[in-house]
Structure formats: C-alpha cells, structure tokens
PDB file with SEQRES, HELIX, SHEET and CRYST1 records, atoms N, CA, C and O in Angstrom:
SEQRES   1 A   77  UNK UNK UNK UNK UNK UNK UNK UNK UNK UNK UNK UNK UNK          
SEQRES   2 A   77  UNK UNK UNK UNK UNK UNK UNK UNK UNK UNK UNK UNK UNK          
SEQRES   3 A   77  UNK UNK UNK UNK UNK UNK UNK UNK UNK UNK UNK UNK UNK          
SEQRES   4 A   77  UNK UNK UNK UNK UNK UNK UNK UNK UNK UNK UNK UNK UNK          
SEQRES   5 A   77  UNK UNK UNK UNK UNK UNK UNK UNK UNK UNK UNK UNK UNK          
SEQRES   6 A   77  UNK UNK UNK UNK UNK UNK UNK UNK UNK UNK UNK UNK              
HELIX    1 AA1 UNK A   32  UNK A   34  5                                   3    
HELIX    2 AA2 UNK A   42  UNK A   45  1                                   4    
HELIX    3 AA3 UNK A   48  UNK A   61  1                                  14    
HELIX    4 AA4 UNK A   63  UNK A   65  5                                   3    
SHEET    1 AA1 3 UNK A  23  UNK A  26  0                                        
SHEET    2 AA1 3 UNK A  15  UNK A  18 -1                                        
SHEET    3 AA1 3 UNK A  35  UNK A  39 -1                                        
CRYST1    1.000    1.000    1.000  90.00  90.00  90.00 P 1           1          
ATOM      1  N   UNK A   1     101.097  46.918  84.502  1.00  0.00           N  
ATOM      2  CA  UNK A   1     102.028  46.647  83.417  1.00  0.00           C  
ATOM      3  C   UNK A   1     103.442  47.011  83.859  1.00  0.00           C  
ATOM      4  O   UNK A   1     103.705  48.077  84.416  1.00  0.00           O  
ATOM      5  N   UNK A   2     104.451  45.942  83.544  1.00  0.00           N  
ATOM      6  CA  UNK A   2     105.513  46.107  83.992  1.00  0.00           C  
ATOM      7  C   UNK A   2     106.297  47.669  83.657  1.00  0.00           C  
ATOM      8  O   UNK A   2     105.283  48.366  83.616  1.00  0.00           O  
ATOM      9  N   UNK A   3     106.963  48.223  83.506  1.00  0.00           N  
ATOM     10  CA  UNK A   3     107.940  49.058  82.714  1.00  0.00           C  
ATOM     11  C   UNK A   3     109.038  48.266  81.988  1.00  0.00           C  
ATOM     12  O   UNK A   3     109.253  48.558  80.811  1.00  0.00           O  
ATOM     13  N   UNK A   4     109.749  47.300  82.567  1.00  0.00           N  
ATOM     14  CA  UNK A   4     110.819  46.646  82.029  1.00  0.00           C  
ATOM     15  C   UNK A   4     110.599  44.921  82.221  1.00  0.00           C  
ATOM     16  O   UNK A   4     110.331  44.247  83.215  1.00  0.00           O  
ATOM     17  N   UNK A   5     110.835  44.572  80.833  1.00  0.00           N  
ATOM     18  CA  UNK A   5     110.714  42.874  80.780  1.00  0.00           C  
ATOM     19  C   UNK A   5     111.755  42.283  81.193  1.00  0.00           C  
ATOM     20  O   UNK A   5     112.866  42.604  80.771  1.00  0.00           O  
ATOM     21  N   UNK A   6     111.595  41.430  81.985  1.00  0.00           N  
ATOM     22  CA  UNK A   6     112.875  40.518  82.739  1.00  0.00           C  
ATOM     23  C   UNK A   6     113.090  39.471  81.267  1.00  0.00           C  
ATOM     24  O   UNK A   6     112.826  38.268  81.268  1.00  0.00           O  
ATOM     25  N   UNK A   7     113.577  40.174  80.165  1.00  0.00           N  
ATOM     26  CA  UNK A   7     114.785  39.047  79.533  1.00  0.00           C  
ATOM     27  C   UNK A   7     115.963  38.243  79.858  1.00  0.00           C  
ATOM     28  O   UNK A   7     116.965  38.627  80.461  1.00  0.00           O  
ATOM     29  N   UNK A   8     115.704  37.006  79.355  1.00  0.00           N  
ATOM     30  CA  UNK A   8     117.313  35.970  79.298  1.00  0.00           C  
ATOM     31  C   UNK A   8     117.798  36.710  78.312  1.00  0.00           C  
ATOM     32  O   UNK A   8     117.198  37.454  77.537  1.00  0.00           O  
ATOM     33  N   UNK A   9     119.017  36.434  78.399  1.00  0.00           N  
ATOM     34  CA  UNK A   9     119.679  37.075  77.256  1.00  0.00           C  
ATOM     35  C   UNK A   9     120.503  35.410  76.458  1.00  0.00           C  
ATOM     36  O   UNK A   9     121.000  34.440  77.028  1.00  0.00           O  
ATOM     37  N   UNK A  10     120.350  35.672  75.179  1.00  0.00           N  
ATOM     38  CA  UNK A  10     120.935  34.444  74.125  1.00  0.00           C  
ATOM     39  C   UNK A  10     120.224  34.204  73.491  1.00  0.00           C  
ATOM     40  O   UNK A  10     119.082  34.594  73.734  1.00  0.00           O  
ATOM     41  N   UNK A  11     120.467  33.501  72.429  1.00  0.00           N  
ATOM     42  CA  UNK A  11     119.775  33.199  70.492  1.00  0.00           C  
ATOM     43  C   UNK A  11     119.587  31.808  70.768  1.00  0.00           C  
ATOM     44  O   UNK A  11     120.179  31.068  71.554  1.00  0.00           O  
ATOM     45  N   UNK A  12     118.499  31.563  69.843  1.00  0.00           N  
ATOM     46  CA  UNK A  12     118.403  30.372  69.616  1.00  0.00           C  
ATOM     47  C   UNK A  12     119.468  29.324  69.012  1.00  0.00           C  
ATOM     48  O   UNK A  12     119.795  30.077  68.095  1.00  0.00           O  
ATOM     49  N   UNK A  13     120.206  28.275  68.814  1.00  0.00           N  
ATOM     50  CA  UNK A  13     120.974  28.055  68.128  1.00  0.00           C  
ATOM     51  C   UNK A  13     122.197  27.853  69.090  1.00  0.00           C  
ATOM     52  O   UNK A  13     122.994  26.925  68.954  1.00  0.00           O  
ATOM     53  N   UNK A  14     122.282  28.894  70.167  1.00  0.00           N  
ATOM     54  CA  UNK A  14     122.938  28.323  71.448  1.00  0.00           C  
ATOM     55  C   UNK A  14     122.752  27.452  71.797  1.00  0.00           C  
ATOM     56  O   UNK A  14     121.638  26.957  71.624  1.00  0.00           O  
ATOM     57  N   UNK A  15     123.823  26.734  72.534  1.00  0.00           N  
ATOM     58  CA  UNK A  15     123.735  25.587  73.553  1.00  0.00           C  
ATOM     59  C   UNK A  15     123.974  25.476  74.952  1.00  0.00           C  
ATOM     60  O   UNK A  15     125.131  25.094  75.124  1.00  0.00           O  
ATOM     61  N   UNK A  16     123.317  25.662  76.110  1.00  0.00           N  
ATOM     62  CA  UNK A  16     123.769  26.250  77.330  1.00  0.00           C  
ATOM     63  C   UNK A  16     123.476  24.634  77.805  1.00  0.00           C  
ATOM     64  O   UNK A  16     122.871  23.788  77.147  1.00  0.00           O  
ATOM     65  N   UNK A  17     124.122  24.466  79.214  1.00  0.00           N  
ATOM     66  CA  UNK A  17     123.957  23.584  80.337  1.00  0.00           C  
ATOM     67  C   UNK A  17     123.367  24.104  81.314  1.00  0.00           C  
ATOM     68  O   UNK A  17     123.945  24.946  82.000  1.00  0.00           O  
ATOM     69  N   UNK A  18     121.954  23.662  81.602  1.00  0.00           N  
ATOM     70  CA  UNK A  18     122.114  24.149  83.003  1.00  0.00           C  
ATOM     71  C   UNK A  18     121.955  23.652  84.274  1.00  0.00           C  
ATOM     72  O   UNK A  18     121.264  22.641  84.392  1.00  0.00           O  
ATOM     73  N   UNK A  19     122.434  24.133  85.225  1.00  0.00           N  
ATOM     74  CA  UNK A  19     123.300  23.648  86.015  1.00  0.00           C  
ATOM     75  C   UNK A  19     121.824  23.067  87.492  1.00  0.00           C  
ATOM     76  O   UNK A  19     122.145  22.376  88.458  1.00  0.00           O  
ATOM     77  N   UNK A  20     120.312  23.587  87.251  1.00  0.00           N  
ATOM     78  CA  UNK A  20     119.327  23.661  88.158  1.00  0.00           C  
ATOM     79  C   UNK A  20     118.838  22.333  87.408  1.00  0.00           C  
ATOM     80  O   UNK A  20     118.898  21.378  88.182  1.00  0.00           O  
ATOM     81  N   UNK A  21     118.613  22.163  86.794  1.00  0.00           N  
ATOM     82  CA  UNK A  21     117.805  20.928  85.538  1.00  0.00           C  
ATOM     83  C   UNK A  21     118.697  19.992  85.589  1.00  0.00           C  
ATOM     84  O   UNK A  21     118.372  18.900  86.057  1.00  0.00           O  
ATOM     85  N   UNK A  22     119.822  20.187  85.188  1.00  0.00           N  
ATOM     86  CA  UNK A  22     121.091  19.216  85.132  1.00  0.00           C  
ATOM     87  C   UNK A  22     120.620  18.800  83.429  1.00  0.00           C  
ATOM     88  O   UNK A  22     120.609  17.610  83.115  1.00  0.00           O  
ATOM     89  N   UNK A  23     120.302  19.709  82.558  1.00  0.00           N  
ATOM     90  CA  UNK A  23     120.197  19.291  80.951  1.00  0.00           C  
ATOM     91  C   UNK A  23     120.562  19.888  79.828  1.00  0.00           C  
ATOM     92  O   UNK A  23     121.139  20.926  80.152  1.00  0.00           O  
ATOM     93  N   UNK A  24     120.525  19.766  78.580  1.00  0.00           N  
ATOM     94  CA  UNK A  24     121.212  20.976  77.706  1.00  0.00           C  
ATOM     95  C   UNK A  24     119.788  21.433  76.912  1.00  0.00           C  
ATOM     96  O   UNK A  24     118.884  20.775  76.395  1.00  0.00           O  
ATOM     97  N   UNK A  25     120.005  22.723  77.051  1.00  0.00           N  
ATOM     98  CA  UNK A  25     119.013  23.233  76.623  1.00  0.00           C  
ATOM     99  C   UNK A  25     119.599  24.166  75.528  1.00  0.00           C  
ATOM    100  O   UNK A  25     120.681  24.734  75.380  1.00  0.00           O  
ATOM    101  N   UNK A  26     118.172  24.076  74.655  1.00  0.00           N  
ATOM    102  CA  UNK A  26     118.932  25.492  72.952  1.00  0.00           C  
ATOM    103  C   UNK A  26     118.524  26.691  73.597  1.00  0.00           C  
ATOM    104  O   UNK A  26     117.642  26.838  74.443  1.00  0.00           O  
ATOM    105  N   UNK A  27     119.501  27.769  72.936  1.00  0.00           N  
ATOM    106  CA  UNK A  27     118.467  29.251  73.822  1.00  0.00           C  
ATOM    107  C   UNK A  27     118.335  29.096  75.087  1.00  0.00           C  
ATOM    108  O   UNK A  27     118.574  28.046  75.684  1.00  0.00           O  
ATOM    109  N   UNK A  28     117.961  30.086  75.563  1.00  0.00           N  
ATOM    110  CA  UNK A  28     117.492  30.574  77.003  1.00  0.00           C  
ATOM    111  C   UNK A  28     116.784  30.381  77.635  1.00  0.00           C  
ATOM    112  O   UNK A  28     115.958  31.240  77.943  1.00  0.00           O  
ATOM    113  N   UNK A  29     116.774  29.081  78.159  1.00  0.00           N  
ATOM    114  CA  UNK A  29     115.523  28.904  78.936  1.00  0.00           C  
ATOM    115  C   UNK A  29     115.539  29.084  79.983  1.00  0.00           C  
ATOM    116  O   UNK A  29     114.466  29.440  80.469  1.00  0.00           O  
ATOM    117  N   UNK A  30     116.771  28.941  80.943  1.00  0.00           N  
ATOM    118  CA  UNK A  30     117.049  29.372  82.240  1.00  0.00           C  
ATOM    119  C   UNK A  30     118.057  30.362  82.235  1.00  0.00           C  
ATOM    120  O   UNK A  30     119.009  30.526  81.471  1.00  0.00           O  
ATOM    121  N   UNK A  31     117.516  31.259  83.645  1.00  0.00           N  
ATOM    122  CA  UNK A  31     118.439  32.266  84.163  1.00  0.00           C  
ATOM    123  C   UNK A  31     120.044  31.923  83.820  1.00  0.00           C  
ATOM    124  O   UNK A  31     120.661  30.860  83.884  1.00  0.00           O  
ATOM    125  N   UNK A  32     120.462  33.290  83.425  1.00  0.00           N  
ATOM    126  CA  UNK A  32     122.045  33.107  82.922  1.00  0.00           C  
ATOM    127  C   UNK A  32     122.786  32.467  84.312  1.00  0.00           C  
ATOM    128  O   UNK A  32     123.734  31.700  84.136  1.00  0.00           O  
ATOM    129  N   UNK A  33     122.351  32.784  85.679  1.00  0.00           N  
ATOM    130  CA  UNK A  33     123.016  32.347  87.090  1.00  0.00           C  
ATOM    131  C   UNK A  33     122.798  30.453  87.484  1.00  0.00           C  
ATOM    132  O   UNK A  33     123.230  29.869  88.478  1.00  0.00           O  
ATOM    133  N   UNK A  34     122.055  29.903  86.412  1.00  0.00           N  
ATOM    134  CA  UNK A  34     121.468  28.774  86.327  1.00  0.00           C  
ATOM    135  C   UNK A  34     122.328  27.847  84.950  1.00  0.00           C  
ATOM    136  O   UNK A  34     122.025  26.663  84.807  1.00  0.00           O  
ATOM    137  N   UNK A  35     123.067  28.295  84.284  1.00  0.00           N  
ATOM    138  CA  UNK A  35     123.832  27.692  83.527  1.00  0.00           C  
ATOM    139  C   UNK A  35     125.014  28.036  82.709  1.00  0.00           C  
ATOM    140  O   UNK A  35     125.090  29.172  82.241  1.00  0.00           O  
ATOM    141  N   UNK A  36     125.632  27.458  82.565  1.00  0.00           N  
ATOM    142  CA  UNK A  36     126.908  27.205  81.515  1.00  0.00           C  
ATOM    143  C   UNK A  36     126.692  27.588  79.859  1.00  0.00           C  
ATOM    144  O   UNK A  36     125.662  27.301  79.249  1.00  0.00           O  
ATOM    145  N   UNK A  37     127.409  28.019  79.487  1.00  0.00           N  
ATOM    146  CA  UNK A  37     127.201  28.476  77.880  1.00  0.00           C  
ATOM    147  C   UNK A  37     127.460  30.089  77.709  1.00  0.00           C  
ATOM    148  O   UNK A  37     127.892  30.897  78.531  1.00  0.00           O  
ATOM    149  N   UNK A  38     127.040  30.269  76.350  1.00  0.00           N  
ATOM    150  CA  UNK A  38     126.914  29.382  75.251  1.00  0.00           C  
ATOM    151  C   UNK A  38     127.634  28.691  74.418  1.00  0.00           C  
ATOM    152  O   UNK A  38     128.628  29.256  73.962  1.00  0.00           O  
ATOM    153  N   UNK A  39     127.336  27.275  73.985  1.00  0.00           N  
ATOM    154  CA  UNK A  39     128.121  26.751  73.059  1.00  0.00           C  
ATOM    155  C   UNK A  39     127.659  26.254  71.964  1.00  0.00           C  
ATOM    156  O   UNK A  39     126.469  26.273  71.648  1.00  0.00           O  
ATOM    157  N   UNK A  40     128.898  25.601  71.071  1.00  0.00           N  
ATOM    158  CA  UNK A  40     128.475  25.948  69.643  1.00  0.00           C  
ATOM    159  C   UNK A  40     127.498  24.291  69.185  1.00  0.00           C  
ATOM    160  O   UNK A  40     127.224  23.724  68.127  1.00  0.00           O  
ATOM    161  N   UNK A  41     127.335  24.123  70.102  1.00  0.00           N  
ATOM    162  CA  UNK A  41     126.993  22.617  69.558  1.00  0.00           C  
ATOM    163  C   UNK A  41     126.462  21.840  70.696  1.00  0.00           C  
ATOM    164  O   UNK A  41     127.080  21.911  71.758  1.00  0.00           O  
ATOM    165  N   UNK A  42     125.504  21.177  70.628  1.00  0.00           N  
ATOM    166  CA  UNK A  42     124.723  19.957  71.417  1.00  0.00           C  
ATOM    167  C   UNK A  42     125.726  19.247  72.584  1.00  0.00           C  
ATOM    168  O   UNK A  42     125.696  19.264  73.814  1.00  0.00           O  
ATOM    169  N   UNK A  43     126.751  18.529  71.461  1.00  0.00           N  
ATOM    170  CA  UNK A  43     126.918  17.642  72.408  1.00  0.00           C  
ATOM    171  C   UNK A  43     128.632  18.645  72.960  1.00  0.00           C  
ATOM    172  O   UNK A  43     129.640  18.060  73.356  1.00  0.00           O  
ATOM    173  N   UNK A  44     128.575  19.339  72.897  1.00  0.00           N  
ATOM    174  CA  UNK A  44     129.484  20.593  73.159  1.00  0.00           C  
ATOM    175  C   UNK A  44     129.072  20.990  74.808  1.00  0.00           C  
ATOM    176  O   UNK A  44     129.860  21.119  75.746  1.00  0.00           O  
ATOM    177  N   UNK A  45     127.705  21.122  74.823  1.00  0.00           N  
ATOM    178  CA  UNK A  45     127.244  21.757  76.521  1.00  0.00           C  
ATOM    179  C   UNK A  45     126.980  20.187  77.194  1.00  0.00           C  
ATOM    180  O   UNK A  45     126.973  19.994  78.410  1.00  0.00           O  
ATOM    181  N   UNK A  46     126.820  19.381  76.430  1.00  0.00           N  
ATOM    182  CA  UNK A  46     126.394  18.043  77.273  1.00  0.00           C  
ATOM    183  C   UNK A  46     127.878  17.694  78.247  1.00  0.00           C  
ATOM    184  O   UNK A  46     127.832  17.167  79.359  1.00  0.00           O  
ATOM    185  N   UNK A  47     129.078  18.095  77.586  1.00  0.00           N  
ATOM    186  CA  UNK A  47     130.034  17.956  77.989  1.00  0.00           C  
ATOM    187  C   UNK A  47     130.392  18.947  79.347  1.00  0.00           C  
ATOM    188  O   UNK A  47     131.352  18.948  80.117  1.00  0.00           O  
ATOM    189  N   UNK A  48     129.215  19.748  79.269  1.00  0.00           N  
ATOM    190  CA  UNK A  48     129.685  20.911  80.063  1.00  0.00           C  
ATOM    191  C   UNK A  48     130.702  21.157  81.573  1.00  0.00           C  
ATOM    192  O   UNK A  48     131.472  21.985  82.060  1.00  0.00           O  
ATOM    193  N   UNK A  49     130.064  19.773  81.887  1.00  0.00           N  
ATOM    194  CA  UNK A  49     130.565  19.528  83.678  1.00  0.00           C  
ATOM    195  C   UNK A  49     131.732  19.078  83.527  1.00  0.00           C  
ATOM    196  O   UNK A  49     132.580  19.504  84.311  1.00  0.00           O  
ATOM    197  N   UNK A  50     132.137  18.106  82.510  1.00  0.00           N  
ATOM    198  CA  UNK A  50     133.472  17.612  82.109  1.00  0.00           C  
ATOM    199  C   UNK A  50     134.591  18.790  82.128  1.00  0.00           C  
ATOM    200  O   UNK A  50     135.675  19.020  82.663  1.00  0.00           O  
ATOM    201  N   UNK A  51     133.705  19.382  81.247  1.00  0.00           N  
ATOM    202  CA  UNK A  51     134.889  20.304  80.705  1.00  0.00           C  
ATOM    203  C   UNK A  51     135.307  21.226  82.108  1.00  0.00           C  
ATOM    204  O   UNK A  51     136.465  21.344  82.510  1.00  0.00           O  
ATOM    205  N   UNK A  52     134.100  21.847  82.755  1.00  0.00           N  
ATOM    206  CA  UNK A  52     134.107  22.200  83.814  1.00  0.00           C  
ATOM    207  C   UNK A  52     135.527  21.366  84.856  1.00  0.00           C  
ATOM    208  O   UNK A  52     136.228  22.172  85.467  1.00  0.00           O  
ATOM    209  N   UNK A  53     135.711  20.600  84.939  1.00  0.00           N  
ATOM    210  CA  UNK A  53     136.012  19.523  86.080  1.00  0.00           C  
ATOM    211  C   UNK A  53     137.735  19.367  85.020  1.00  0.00           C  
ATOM    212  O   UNK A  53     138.636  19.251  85.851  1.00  0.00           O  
ATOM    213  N   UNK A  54     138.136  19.349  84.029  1.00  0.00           N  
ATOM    214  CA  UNK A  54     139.045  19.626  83.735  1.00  0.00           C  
ATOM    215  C   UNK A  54     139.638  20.808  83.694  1.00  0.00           C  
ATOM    216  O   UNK A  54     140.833  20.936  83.959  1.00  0.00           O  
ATOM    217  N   UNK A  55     139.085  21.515  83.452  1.00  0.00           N  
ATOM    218  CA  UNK A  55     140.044  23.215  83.366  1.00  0.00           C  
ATOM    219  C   UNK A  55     139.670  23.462  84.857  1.00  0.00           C  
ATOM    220  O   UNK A  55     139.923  24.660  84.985  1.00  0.00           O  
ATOM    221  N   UNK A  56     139.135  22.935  86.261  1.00  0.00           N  
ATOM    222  CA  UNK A  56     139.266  23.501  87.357  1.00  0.00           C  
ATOM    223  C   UNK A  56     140.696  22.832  88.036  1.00  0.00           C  
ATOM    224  O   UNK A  56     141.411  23.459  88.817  1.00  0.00           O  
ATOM    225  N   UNK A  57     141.044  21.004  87.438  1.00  0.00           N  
ATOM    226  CA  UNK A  57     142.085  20.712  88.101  1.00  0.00           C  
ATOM    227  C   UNK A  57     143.546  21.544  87.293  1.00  0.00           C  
ATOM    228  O   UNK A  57     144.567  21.763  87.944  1.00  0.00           O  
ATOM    229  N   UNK A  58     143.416  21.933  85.820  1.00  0.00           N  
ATOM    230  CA  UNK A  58     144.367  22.334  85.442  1.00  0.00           C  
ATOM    231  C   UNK A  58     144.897  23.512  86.129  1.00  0.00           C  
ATOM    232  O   UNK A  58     146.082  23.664  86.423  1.00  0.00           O  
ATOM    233  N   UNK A  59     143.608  24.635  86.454  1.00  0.00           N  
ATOM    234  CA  UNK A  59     144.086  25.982  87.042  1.00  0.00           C  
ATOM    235  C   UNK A  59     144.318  25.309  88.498  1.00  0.00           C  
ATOM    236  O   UNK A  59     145.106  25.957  89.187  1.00  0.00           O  
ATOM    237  N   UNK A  60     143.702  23.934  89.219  1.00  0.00           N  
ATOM    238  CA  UNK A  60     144.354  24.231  90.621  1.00  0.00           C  
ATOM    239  C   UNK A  60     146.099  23.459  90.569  1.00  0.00           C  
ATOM    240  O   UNK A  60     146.855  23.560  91.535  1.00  0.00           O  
ATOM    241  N   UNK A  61     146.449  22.803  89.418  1.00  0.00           N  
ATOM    242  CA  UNK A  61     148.046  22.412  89.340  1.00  0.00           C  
ATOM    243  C   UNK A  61     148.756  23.423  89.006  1.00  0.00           C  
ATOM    244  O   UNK A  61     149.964  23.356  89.233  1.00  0.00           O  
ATOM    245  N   UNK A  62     148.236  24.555  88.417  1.00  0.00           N  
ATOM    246  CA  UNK A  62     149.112  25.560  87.665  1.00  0.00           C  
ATOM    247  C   UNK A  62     149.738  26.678  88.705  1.00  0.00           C  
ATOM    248  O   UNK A  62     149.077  27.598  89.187  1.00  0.00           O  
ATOM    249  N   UNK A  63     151.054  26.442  88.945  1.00  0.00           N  
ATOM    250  CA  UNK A  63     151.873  27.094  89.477  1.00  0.00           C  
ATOM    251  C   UNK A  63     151.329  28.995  89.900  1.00  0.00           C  
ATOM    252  O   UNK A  63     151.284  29.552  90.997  1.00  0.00           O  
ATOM    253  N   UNK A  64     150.981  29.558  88.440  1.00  0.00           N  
ATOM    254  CA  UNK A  64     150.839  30.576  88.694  1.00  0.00           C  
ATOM    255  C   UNK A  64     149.628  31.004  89.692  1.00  0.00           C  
ATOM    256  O   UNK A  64     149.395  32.170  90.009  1.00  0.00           O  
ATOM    257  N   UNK A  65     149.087  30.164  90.019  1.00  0.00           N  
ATOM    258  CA  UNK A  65     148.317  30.665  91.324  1.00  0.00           C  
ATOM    259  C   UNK A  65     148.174  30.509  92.508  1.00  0.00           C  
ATOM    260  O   UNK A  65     147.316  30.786  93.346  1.00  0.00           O  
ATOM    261  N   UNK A  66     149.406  29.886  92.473  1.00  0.00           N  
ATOM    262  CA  UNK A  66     149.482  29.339  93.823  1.00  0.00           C  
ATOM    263  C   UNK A  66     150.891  30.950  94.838  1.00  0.00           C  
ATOM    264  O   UNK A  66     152.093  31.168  94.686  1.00  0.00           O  
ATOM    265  N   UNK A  67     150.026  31.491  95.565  1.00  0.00           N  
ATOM    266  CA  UNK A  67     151.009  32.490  95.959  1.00  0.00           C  
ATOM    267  C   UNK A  67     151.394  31.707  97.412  1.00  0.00           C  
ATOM    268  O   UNK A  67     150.694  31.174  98.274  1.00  0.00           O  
ATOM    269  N   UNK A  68     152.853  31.902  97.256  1.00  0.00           N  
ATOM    270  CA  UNK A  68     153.359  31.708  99.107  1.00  0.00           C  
ATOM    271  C   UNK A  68     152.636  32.329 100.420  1.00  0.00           C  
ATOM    272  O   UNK A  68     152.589  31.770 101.515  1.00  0.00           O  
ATOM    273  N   UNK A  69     152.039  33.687 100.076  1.00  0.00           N  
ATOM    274  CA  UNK A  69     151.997  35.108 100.705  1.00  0.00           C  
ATOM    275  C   UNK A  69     150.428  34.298 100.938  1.00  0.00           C  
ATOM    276  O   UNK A  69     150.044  34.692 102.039  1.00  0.00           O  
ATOM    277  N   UNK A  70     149.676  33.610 100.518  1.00  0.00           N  
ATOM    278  CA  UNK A  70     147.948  33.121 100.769  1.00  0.00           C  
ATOM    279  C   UNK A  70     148.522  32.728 101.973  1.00  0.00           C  
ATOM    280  O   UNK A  70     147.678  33.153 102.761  1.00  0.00           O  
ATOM    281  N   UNK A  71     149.468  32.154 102.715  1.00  0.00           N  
ATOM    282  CA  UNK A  71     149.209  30.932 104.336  1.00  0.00           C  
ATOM    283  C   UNK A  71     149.678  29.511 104.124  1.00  0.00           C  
ATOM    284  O   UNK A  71     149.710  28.597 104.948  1.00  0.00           O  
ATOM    285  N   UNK A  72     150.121  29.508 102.554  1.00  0.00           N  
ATOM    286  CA  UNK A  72     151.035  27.905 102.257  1.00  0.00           C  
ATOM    287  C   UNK A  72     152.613  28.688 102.485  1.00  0.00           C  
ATOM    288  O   UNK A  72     152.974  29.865 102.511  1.00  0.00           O  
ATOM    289  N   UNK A  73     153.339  27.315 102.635  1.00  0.00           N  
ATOM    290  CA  UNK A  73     154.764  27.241 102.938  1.00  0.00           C  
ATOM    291  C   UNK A  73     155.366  28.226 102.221  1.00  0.00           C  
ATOM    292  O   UNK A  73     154.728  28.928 101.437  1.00  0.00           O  
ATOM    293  N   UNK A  74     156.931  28.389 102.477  1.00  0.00           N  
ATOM    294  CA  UNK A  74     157.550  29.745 101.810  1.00  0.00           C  
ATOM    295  C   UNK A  74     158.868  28.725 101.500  1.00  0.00           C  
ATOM    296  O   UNK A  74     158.981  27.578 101.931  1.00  0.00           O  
ATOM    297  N   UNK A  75     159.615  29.283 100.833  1.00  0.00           N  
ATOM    298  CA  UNK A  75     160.530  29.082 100.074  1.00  0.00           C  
ATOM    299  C   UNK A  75     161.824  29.604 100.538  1.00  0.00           C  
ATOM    300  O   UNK A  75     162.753  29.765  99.747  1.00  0.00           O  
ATOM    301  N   UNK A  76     161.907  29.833 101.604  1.00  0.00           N  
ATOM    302  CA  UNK A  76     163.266  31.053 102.128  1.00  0.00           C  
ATOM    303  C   UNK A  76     164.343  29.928 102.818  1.00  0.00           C  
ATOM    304  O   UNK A  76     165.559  30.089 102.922  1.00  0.00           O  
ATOM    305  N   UNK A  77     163.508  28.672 103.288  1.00  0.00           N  
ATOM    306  CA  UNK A  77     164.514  27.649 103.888  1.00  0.00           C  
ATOM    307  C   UNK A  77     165.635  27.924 103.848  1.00  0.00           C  
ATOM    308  O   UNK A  77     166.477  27.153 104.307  1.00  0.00           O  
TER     309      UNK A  77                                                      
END                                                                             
C-alpha cells in the first residue's frame, strides 16, 4: 500500500488542453506537465494552441525583452 496517492490536481468543471492527446479534456485527466489550463469554458481550451501562438509572438515583438547585453546589436553607434 502506497503511503501517498499520486493526485492530478483540478475540479471538474475545468477545461484543460492537453498537449500529449492533442484534446480538451474536463478535469484532470492528464498530468499537469501534459497540458494547458485551467479554463473557464470548452471552447476556451480548444483554443488553447491559438492562444498559445499569439501571446508567444506578442512577448517575442515586445521591446521589453529584448536586452542588447543577450549577443544582439548595441546601440552606442
């Protein structure tokens, strides 16, 4: 007998994506390292990769992370 139960953690009523299946699932069915969520609605996680794939090009246009000091060009011209 175990000592400790390997729980998912999340409620039913969630909406996760996950990312091994490629499907939206309610609750926890896969490992938290296996999907996206939680969200409030169905077609909310179906969107998941979208949404994913927009807020990754926004943070890679956004100025504030782009440091000179990483190995890109400098500004001292």
């Amino acid at each position: 007998m175990a000592l400790f139960k390997k729980r998912t953690v999340g409620k039913p009523g969630e909406w996760y994506y996950c990312l091994e299946h490629h499907k939206v699932e309610e609750g926890p069915d896969c490992p938290a390292k296996d999907r996206f969520g939680p969200y409030t609605s169905r077609q909310e996680a179906e969107h998941a990769m979208q949404t994913a794939r927009e807020r990754n090009l926004e943070w890679e246009n956004d100025p504030r992370w782009h440091d000179a000091s990483a190995g890109g060009p400098k500004d001292d011209d």
